[in-house]
N, C-alpha and C positions, 0 to 999 in steps of 0.2 A: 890589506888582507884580500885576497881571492876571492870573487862572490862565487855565489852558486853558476851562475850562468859561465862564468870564466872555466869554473871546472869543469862542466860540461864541454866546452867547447875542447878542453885539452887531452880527453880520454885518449888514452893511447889509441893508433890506429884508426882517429877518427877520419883525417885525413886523406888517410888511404881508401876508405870507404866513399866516403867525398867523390875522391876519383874511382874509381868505380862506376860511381851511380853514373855517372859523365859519361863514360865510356858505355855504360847500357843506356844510357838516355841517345847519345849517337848513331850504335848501333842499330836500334831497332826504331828509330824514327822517332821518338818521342818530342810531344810539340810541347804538352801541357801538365803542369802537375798541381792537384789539390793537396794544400798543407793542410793539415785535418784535424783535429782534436775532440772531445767528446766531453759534453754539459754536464750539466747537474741530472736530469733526466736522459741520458744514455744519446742524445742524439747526435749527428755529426754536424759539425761546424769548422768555418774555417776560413780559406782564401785559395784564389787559384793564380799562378803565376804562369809566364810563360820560361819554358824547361831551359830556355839560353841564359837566363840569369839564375839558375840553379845554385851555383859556388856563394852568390851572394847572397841568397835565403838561407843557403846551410851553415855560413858563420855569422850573419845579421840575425837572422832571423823574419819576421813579420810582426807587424801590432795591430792590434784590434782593441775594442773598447774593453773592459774587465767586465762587464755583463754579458757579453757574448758567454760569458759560464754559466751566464742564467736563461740564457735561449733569448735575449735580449728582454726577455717579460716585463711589462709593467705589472704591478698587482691591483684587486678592486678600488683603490682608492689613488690612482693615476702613478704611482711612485714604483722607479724601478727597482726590480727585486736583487737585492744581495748588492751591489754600488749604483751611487747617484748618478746624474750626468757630468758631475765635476769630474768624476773619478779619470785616473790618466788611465794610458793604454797597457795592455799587457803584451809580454813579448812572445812569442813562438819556433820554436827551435827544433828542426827535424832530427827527428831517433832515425837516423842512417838506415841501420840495419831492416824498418819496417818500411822500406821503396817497393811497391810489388806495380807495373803496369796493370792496366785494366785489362782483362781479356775480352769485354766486350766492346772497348775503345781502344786502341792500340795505341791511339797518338796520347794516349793521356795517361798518366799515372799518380799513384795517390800514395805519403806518407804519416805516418801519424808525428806530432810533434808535443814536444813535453815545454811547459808554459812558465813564465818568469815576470815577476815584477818589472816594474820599466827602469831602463838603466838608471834615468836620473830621479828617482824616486828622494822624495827626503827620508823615507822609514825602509829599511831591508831594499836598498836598490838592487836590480839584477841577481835576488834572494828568487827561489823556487816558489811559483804562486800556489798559495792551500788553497783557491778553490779549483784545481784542476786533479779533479778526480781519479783520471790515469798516473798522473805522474804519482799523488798519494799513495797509491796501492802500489807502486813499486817500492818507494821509499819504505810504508810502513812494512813489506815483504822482506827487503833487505835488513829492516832493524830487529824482526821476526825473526830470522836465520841469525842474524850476530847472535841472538840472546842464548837460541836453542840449538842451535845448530842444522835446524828440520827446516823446510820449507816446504809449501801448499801445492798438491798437486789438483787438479781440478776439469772434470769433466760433467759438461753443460745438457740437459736433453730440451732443444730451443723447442718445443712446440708454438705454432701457429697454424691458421686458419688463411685456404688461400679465397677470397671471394669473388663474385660475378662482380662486372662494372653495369650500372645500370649505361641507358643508350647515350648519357651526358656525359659521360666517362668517370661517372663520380660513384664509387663503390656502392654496390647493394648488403643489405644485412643477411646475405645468403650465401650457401659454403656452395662450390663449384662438383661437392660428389656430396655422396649422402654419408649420414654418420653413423660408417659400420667400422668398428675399430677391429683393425690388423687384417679386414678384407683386402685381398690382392686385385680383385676386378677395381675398387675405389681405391687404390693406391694405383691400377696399372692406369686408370683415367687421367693419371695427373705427370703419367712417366716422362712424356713430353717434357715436363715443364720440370721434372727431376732431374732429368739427363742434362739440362743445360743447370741446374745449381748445381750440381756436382763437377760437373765441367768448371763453369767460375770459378767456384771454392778450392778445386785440384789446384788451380793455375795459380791462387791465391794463397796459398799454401796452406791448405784445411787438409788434414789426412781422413778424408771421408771415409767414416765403415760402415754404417747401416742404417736404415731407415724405415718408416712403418705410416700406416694411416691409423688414425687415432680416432678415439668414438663421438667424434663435432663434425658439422660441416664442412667440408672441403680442409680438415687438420692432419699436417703430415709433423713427423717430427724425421728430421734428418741429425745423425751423428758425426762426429768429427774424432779424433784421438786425444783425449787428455793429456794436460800437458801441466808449468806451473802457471801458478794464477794468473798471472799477467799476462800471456800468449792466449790461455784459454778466453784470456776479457778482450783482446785484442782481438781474435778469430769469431768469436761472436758478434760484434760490431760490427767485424768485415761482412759474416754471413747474411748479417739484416741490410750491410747493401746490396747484397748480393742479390739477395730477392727481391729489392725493390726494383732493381737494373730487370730480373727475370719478368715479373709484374709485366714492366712496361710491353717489353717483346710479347707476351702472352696476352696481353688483354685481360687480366686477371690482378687481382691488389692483394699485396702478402699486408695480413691482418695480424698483429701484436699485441692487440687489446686483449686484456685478461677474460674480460668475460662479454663477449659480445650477444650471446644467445644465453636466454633463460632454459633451462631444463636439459641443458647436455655439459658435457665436461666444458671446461674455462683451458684457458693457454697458461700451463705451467713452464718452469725454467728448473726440475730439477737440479740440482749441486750433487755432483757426488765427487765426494772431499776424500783426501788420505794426504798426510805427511810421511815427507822424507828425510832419512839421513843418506843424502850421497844419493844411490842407489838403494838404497833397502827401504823399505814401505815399514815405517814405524805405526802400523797400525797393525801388522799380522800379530795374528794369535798370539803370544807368547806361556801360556796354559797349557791346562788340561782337555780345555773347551774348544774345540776349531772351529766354533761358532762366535768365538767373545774375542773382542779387539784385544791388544795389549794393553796393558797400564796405562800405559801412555795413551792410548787413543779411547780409554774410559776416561780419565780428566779429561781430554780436550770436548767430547763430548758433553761432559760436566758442564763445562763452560758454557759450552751454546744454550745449552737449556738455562742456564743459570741467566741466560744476557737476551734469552728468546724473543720476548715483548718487544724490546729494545730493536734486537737486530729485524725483525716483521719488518719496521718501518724503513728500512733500506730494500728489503727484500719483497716487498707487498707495499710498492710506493704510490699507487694510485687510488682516487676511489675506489674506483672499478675494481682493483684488486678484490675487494671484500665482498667483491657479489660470488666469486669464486669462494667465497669461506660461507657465505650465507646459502648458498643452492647447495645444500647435501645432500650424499648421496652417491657422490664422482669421488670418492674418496677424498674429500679433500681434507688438509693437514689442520686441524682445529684446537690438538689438542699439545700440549708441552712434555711430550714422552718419547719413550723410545724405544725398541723394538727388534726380532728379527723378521726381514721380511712382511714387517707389520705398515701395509698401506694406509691405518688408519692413526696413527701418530706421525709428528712433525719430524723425525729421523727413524733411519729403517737403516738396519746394519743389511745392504743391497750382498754383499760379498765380502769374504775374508780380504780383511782389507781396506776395505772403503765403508765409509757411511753415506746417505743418500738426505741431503739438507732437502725438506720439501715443501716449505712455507715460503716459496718461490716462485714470482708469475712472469709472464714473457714480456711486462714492460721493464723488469727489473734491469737498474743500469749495475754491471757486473763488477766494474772496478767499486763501486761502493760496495756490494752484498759480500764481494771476497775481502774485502780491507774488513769489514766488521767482522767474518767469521775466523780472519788472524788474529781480532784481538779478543773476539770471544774465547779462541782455544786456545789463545795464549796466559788469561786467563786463569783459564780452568787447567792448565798445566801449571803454571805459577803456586795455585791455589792448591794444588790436588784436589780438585773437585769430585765429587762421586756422583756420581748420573743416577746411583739405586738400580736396581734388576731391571733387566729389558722386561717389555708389556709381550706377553707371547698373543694375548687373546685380543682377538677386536674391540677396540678401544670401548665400542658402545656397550658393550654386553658387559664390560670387565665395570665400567659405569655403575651400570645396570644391576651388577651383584655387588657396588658399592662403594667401588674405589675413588676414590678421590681425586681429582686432574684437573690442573687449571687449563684454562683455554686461553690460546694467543687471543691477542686485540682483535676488535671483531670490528673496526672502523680505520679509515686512517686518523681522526684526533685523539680515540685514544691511542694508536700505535706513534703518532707526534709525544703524545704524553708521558710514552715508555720512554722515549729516546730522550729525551729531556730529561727525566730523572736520573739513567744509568750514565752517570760520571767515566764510565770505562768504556760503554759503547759510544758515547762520544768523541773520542779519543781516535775512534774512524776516519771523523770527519778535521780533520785541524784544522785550527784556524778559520779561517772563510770560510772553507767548505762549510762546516755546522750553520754559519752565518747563512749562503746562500742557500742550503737544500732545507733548511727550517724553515724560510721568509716563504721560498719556493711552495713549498706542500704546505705550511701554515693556509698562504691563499687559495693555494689548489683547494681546501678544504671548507674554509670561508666561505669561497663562492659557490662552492657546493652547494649547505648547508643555505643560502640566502637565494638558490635555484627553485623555482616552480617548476615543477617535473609535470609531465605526462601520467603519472601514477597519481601525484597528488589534484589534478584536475580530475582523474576519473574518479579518486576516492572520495574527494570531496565537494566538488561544484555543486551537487541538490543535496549537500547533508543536511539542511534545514529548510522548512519546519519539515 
């Protein structure tokens, strides 16, 4: 029987792509290329090879330890998170089609690559590894369209904060302008440093269209084109190297942290989601209302709200995330409702068309947040779920005369807690994955929780007598 990694290897016209890359690797000089892939926590990991043995990375592959899925981590009590050190290696396989050079290193270029059990495995050899979170979100994307026919379109608004380097070169907790949002003098302060991520991410293939400064310190958010889920999780990733590459040149540290400053807005990751059939956006009106999605896109919405708790903890994966829900005030998304144009609920019908997911922060790793909201609205289309009337009024006021609304998890253990109980949002994570991102944030949370903070020495050092 054919493993998964044999298939892969035999896609039509892979070969041709092969050569190809060979042929742009000659052409333009290329010496070096980073095989790439993305953790449990969104980061890049990988190997870098020299570009003259290219043909032998792209049908071999590379191996690396199986906890490279887990950013290598040990957790509080010395034991590494999601496999041992017995554990054999895992194999790595370039996606041809995503070879892009570097534009700020010419000699090097970088692919992403989708991950496999080791050939001689005794259990599933050379089977598709679950804890590689990119390749998940395409699989479960692909099994998403067999069912429905639809598939996830998705557009990202990546907010971050770019900050001063203190004289050590080690970041300051200070934003580079001041926090006037959608000012053009604190947005033209930073054009400099605009013009050249726009320039990378053109070359990188971002369809850059607009951009703004936001009401934090030194926070710009820059736009790209929607696209479906997986290119949209792919261009994200790319973007956050992108600015780190930028960073360097500028003297300046692109900051990702959710909530780095008390008392101003947090770095959100808006989602704004719509399914397709084909070409046609299965979210438009189909009513009386050209303000109300179609059928179709009130179930799927259904879902999400139905799976909310649950999905927070893919989408709100850090502590930190929760200081962004605790500082109100910055609209932040607190509550499990829905809306037109309603900032103050966790979905806002943004445009005929699309919904706007907002319980979303700038550490969120995307290939999880989008594989959960396929199975939430797949779901709530399954199920026909019914969402109830959108919230037209300010969520607090609408409170305030009565209404009743639960509020998402307000920590990450109980957002760990959500996801452990929803048997369908776990379904996100197969296999491993669930293993490695619950060990993962389990400790994240552990060690938290067993931290002497700065707050609790000022709160309490003379609290007696």
């Amino acid at each position: 029987m054919q493993s998964d990694l044999d298939t892969f290897l035999a896609q039509p016209g892979r070969d041709d792509r092969v050569a190809e890359v060979r042929r742009e690797i000659d052409e333009r000089g290329v010496s070096y290329i980073y095989l790439q892939f993305v953790s449990v926590t969104g980061r890049i990991m990988g190997k870098g090879v020299p570009a003259a043995h290219w043909e032998r990375f792209a049908h071999d592959g590379f191996q690396l330890v199986y906890g490279a899925t887990a950013n290598l981590f040990i957790d509080r009590h010395g034991d590494y998170i999601g496999y041992g050190p017995e554990a054999r290696e895992l194999v790595g396989v370039p996606d041809v089609e995503t070879f892009r050079v570097l534009p700020w290193d010419p000699r090097t270029a970088r692919v992403f690559c989708t991950l496999f059990r080791g050939r001689e495995e005794d259990v599933d050899p050379a089977a598709y590894l679950t804890s590689d979170c990119r390749g998940n979100l395409k699989r479960i994307h692909q099994d998403f369209e067999r069912e429905t026919g639809l598939h996830l379109r998705v557009g990202t608004e990546p907010e971050m904060m770019w900050l001063k380097l203190n004289p050590d070169g080690t970041p300051s907790v200070e934003g580079k302008t001041k926090p006037y949002c959608y000012h053009i003098d604190q947005f033209s302060e930073l054009q400099p440093l605009i013009h050249r991520v726009i320039s990378y991410g053109t070359a990188m293939g971002l369809d850059m269209i607009q951009g703004d400064h936001e009401d934090a310190p030194g926070q710009l958010e820059l736009n790209w084109q929607f696209d479906r889920a997986e290119h949209t999780a792919d261009r994200l990733t790319t973007y956050r190297q992108i600015c780190k590459q930028v960073g360097r040149e500028f003297n300046a540290f692109p900051c990702f942290m959710p909530k780095p400053f008390t008392g101003v807005s947090a770095n959100g990751c808006h989602h704004n989601i719509s399914l397709w059939e084909g070409e046609t956006n299965a979210f438009l009106p189909d009513g009386d209302n050209p303000r109300m999605p179609s059928k179709l896109g009130l179930t799927a919405i259904g879902g999400v709200l139905a799976h909310l708790d649950a999905l927070t903890c893919l989408t709100a994966p850090t502590v930190n995330s929760y200081r962004r829900l605790w500082d109100t005030g910055f609209w932040a998304p607190l509550f499990a409702d829905w809306g037109f144009q309603n900032r103050t609920t966790a979905l806002r019908v943004s445009a005929p068309g699309r919904f706007e997911y907002r319980s979303v922060d700038s550490s969120v790793n995307p290939y999880l947040s989008m594989a959960g909201l396929l199975v939430a609205m797949g779901d709530g289309i399954r199920r026909n779920l019914d969402p109830g009337p959108p919230e037209e009024r300010n969520i607090y006021e609408a409170i305030s005369a009565g209404k009743e609304v639960r509020r998402i998890p307000m920590t990450l253990g109980d957002a760990l807690a959500a996801l452990r109980d929803d048997e369908v949002m776990r379904t996100a994570l197969p296999g491993e994955m669930f293993t490695v991102f619950e060990h993962y944030k389990r400790d994240e949370w552990e060690r938290f929780c067993a931290a002497v903070t700065d707050w609790d020495v000022k709160e309490y050092l003379d609290v007696l007598p």
